[in-house]
PDB file with SEQRES, HELIX, SHEET and CRYST1 records, atoms N, CA, C and O in Angstrom:
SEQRES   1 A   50  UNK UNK UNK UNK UNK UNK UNK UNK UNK UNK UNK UNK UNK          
SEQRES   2 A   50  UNK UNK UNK UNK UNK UNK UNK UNK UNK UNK UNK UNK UNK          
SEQRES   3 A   50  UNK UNK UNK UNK UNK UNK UNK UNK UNK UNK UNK UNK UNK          
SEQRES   4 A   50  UNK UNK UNK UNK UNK UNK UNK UNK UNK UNK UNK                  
HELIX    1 AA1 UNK A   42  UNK A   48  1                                   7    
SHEET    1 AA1 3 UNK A   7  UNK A  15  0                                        
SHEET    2 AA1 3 UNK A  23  UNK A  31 -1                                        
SHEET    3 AA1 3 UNK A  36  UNK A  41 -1                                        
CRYST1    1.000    1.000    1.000  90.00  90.00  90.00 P 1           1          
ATOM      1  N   UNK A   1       7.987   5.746  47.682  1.00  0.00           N  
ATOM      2  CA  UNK A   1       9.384   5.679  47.318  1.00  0.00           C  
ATOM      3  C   UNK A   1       9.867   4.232  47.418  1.00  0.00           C  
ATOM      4  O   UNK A   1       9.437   3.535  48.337  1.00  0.00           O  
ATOM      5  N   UNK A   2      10.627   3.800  46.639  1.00  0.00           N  
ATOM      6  CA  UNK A   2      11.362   2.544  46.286  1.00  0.00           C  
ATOM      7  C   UNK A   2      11.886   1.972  47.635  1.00  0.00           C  
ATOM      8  O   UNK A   2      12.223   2.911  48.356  1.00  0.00           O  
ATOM      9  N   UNK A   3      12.073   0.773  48.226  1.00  0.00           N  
ATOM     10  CA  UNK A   3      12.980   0.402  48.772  1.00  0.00           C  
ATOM     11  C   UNK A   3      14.207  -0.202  48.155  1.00  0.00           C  
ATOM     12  O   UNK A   3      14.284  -0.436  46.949  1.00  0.00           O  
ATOM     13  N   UNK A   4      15.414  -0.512  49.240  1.00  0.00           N  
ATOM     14  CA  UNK A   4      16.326  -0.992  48.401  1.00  0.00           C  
ATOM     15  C   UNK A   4      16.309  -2.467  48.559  1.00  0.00           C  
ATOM     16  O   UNK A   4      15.822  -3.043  49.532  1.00  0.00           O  
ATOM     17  N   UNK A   5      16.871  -3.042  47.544  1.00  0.00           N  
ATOM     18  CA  UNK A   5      17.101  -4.235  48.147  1.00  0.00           C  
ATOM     19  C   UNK A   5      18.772  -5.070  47.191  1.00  0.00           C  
ATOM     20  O   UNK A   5      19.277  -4.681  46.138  1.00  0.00           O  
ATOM     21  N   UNK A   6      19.054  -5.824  47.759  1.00  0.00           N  
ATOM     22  CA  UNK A   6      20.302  -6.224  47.329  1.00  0.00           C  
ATOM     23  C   UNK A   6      20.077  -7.060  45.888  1.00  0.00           C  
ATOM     24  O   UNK A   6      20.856  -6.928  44.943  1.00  0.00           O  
ATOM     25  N   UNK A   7      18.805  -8.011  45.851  1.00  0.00           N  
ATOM     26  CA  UNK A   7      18.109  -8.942  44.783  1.00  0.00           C  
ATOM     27  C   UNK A   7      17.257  -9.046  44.770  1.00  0.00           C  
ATOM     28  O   UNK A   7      16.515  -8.726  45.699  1.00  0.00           O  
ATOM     29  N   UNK A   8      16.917  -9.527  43.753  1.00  0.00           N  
ATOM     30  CA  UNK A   8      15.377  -9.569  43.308  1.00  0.00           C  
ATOM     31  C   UNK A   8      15.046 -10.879  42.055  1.00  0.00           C  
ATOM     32  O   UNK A   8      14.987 -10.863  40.825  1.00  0.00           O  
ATOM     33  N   UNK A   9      14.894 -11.859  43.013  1.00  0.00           N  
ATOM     34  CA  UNK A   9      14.781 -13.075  41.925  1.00  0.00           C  
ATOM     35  C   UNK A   9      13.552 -13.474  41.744  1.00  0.00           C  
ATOM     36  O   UNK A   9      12.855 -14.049  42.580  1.00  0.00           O  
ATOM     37  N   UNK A  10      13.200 -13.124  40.444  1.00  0.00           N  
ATOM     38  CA  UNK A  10      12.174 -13.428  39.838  1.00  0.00           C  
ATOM     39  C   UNK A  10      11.400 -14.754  39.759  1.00  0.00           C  
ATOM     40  O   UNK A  10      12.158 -15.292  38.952  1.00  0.00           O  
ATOM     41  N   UNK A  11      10.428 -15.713  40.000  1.00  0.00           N  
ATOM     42  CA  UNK A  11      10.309 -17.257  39.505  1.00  0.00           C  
ATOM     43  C   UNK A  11       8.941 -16.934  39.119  1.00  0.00           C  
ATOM     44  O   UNK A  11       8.161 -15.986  39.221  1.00  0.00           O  
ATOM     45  N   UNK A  12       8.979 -18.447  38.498  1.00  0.00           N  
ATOM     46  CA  UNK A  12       7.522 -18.646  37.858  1.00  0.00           C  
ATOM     47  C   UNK A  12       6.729 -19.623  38.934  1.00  0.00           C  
ATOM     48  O   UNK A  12       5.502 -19.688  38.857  1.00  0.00           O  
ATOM     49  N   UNK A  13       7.397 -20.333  39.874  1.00  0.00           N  
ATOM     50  CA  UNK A  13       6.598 -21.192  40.643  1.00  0.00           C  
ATOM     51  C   UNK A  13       7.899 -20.590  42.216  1.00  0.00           C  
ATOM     52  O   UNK A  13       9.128 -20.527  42.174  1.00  0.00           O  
ATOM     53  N   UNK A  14       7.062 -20.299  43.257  1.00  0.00           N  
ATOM     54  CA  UNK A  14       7.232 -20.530  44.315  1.00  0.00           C  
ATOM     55  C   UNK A  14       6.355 -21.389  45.607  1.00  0.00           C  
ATOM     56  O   UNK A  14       5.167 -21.228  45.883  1.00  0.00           O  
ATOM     57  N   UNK A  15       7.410 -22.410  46.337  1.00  0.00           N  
ATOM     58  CA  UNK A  15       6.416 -23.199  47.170  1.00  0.00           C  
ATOM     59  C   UNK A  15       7.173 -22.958  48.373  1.00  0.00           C  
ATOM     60  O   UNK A  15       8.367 -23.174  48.582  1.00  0.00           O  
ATOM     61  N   UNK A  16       5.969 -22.302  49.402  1.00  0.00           N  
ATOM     62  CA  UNK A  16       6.327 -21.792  50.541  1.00  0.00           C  
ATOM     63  C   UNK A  16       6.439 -22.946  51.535  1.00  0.00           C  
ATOM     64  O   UNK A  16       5.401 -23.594  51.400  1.00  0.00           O  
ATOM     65  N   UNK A  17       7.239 -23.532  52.505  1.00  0.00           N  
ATOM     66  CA  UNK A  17       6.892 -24.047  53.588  1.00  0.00           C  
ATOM     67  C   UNK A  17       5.338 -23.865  54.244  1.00  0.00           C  
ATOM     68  O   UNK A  17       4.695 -24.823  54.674  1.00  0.00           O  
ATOM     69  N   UNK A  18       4.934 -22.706  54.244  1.00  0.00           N  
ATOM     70  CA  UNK A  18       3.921 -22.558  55.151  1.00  0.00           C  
ATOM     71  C   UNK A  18       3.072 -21.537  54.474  1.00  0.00           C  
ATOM     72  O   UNK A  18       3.566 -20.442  54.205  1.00  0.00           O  
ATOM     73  N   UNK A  19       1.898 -21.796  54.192  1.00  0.00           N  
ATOM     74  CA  UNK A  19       0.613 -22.686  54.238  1.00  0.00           C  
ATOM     75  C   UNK A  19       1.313 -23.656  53.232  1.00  0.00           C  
ATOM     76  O   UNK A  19       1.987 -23.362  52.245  1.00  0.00           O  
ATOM     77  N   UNK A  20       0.921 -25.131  53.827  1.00  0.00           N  
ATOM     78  CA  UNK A  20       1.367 -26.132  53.276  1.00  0.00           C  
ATOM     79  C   UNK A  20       0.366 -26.288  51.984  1.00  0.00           C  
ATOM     80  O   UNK A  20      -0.845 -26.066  51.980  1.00  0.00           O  
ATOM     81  N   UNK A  21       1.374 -26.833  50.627  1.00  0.00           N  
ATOM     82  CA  UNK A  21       0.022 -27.298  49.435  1.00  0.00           C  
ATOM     83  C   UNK A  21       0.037 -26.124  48.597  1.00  0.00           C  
ATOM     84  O   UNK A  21      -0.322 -26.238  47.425  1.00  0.00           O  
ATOM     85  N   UNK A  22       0.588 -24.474  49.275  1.00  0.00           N  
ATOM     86  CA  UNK A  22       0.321 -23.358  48.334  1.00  0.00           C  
ATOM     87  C   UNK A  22       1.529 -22.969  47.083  1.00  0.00           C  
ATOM     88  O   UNK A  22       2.738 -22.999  47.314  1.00  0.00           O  
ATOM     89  N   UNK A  23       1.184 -22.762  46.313  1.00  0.00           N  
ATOM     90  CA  UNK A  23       2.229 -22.475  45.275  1.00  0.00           C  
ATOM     91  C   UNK A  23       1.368 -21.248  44.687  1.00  0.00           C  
ATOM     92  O   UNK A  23       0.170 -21.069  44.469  1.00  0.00           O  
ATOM     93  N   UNK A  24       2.548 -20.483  44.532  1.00  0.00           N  
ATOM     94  CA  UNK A  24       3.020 -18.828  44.285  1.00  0.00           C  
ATOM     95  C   UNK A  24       3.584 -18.625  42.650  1.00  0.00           C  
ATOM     96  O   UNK A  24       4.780 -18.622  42.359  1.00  0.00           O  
ATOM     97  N   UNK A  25       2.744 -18.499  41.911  1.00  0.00           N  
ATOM     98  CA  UNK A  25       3.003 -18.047  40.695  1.00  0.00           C  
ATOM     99  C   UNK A  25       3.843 -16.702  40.468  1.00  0.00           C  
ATOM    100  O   UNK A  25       3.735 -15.848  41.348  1.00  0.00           O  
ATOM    101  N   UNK A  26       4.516 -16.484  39.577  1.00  0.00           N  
ATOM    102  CA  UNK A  26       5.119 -15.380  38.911  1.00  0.00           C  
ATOM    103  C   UNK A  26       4.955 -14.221  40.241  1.00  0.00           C  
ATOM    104  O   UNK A  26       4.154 -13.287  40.232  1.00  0.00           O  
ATOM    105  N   UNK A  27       5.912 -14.539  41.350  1.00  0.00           N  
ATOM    106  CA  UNK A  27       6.228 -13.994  42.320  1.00  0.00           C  
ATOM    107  C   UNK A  27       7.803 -13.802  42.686  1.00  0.00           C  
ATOM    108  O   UNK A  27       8.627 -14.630  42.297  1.00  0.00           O  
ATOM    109  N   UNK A  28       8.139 -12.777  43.379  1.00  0.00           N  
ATOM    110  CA  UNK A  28       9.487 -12.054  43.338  1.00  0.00           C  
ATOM    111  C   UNK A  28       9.856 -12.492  44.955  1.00  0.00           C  
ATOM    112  O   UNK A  28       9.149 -12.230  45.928  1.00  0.00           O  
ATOM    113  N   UNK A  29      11.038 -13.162  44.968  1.00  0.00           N  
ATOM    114  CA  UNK A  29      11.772 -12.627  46.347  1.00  0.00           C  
ATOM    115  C   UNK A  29      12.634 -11.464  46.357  1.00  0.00           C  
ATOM    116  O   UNK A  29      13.524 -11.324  45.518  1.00  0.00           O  
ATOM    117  N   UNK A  30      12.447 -10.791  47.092  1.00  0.00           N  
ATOM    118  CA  UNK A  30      13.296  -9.505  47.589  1.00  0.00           C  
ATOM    119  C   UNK A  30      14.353  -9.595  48.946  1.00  0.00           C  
ATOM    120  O   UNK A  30      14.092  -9.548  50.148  1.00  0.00           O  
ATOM    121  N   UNK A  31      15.297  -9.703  48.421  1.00  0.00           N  
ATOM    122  CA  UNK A  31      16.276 -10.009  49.160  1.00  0.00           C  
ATOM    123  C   UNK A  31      17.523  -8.966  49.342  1.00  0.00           C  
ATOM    124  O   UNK A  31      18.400  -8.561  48.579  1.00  0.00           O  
ATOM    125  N   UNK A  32      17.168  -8.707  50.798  1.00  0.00           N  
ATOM    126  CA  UNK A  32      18.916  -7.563  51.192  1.00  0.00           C  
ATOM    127  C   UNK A  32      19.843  -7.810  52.232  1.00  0.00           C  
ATOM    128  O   UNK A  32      19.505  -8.143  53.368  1.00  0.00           O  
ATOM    129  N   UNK A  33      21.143  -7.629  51.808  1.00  0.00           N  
ATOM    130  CA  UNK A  33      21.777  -8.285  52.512  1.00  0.00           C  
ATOM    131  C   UNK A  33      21.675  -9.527  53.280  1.00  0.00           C  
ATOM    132  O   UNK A  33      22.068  -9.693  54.435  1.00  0.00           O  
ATOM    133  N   UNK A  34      21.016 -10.514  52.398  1.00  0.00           N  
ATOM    134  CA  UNK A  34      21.174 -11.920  52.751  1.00  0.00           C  
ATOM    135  C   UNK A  34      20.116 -12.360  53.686  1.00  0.00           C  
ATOM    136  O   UNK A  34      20.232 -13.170  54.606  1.00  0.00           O  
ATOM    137  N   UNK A  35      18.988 -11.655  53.283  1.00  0.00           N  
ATOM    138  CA  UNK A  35      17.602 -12.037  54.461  1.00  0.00           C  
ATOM    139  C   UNK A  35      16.462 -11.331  53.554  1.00  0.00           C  
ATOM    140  O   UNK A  35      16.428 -10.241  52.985  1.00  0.00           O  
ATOM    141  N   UNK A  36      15.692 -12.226  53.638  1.00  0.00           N  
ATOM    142  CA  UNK A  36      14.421 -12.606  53.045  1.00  0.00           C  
ATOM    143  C   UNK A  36      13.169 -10.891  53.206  1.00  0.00           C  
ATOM    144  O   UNK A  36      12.234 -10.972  54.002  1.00  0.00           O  
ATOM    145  N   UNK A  37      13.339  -9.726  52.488  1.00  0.00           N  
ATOM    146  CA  UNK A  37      12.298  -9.035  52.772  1.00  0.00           C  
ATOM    147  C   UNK A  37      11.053  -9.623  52.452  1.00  0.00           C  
ATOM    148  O   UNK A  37      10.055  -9.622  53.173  1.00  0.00           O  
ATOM    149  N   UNK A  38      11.190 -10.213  51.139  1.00  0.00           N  
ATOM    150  CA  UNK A  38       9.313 -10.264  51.184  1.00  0.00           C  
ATOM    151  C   UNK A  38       9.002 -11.404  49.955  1.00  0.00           C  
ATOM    152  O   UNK A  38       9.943 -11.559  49.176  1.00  0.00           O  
ATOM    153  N   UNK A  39       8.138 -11.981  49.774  1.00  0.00           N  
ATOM    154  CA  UNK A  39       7.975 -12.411  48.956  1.00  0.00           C  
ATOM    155  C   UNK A  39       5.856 -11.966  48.391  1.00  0.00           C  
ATOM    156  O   UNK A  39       4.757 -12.045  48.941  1.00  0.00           O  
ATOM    157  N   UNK A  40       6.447 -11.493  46.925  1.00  0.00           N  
ATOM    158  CA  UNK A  40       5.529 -10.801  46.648  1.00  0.00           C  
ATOM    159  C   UNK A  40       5.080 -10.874  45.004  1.00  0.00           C  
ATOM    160  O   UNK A  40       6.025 -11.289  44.333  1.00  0.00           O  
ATOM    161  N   UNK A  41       4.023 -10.611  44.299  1.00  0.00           N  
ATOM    162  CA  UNK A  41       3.597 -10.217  42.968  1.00  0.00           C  
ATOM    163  C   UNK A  41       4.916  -9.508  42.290  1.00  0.00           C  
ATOM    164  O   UNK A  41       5.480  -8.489  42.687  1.00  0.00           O  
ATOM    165  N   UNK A  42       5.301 -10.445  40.991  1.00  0.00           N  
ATOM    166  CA  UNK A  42       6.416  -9.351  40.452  1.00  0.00           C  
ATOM    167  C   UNK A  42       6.088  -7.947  40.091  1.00  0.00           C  
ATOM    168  O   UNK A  42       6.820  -6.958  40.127  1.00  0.00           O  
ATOM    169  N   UNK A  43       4.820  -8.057  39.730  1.00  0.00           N  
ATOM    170  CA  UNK A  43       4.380  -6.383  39.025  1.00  0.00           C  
ATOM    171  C   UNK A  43       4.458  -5.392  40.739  1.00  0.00           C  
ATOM    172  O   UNK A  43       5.137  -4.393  40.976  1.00  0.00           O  
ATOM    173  N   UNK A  44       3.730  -5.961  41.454  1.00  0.00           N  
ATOM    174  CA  UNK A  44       4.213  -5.165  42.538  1.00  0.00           C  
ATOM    175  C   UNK A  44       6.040  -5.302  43.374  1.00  0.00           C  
ATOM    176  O   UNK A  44       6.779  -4.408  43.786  1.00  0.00           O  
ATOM    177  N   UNK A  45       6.159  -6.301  43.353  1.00  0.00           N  
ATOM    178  CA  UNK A  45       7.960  -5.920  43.647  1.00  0.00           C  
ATOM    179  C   UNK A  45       8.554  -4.730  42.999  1.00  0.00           C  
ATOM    180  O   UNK A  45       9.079  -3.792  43.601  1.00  0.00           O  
ATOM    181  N   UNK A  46       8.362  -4.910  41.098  1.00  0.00           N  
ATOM    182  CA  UNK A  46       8.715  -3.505  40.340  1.00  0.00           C  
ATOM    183  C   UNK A  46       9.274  -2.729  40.668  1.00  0.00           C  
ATOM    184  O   UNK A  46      10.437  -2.348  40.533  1.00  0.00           O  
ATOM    185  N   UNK A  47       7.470  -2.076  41.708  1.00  0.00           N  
ATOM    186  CA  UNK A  47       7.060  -0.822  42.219  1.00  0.00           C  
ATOM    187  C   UNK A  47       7.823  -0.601  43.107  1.00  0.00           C  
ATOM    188  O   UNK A  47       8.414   0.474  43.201  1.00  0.00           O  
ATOM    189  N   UNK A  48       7.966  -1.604  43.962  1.00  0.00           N  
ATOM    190  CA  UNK A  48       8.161  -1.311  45.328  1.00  0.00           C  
ATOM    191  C   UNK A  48       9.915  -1.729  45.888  1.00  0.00           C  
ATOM    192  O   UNK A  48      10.387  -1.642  47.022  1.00  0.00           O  
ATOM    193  N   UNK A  49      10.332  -2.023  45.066  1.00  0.00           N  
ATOM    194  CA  UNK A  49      11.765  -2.495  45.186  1.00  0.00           C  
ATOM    195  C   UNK A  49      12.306  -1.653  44.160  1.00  0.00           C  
ATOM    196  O   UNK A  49      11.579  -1.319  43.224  1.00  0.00           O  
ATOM    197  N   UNK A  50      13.904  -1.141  44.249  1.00  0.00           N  
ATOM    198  CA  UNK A  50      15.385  -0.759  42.870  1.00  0.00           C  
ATOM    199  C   UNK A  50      16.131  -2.148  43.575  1.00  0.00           C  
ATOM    200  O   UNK A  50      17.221  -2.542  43.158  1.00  0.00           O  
TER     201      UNK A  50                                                      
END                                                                             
């Protein structure tokens, strides 16, 4: 079953603080109420986030 989440912003490049040097292709932040659930594969966010 879906979780909820408040947003869901899509990018084509994400660069994490930490592991330094890594960049995150066509990955989703999931964001609720103003705090960071997850950062993840958009095809899996989809699934797993409304």
């Amino acid at each position: 079953m879906p979780q909820a989440a408040t947003a869901l912003l899509n990018a084509r490049w994400i660069v994490p603080v930490e592991p330094e040097g890594q960049v995150l292709e066509h990955h989703t932040l999931a964001i609720h109420e103003g705090r960071i659930l997850a950062i993840l594969p958009q095809a899996e966010a989809a699934i797993r986030y409304t």
